[in-house]
N, C-alpha and C positions, 0 to 999 in steps of 0.2 A: 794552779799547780796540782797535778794529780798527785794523790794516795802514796803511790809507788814514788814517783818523783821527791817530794817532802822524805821519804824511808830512806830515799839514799841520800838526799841532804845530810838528816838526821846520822847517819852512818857515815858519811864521809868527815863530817865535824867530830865526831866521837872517835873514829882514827886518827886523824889531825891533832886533836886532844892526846889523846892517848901516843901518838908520836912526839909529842912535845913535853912529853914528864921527862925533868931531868931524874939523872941519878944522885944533884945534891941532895934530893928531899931524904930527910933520916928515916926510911922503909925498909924494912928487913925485907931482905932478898926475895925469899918466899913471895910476898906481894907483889914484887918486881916482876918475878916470874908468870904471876896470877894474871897480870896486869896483862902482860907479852901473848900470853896461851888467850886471852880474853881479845885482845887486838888479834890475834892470828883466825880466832874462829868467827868474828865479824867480816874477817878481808874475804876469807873463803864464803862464809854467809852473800856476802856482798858479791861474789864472784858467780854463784850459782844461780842467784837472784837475777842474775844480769842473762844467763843462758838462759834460764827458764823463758824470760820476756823477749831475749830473742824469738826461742823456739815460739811462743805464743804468738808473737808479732809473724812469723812467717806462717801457720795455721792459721791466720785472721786473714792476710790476702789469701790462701789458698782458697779458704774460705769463700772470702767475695768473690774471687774471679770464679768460682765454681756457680756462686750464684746468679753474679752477671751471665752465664752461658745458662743455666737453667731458664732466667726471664726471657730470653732469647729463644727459646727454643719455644714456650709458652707461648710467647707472642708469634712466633711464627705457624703452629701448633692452630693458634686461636685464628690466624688470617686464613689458613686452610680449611676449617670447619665454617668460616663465615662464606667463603670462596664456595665451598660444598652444597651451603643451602641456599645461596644464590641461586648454584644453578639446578638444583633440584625446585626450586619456585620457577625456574624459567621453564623447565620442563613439564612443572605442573600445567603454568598456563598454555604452554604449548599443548598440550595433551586434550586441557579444558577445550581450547579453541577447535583442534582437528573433531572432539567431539560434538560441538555445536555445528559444525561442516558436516560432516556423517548425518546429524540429524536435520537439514535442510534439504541433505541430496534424499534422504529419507521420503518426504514428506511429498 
C-alpha cells in the first residue's frame, strides 16, 4: 500500500470517527464546533489531495508518452546514422577499388 494510499485510509477513518460522535457525549458546544471546522478542513484536505494526484497522474502519462515518442525518434535518429555510415564504407570501398583499377590501367 502506497504512502498516499495508507494517508487517505488514515483520513477517511478519522472522518468516519469524527462522523460518528454523538451529541450524547457532555461537550460543551465550543468542542462540537472544533470537532465539525476540524472534519470540515480534513474533507477539503482530502478533496485537494485527491486533485493534486489527479493532476500528477495525468503529467506522469504525459510524461511517458512524451518519452515513449522521444525513444522513438532516438531509435530511429540512430538507424539513419548507422544507414549513413554503411553507405559511406560502401563508398569508401568503392572509391578504394576504382583506385586500385586507375592504378593497374596505370602501370
Amino acid at each position: 500500500m502506497s504512502n498516499f494510499e495508507k494517508k487517505e485510509q488514515n483520513l477517511n477513518q478519522l472522518i468516519d470517527k469524527l462522523n460518528s460522535l454523538s451529541l450524547s457525549y457532555s461537550q460543551p458546544t465550543y468542542e462540537l464546533e472544533k470537532i465539525r471546522t476540524e472534519k470540515n478542513e480534513l474533507a477539503n484536505q482530502k478533496v485537494e489531495i485527491e486533485k493534486k494526484n489527479e493532476e500528477l497522474m495525468r503529467e506522469h502519462k504525459y510524461l511517458k508518452e512524451k518519452i515513449k515518442k522521444l525513444q522513438l525518434e532516438v531509435r530511429k535518429k540512430s538507424e539513419l546514422e548507422d544507414k549513413f555510415n554503411q553507405d559511406i564504407e560502401e563508398l569508401s570501398q568503392e572509391t578504394e577499388s576504382l583506385v586500385n583499377e586507375i592504378e593497374k590501367w596505370q602501370m
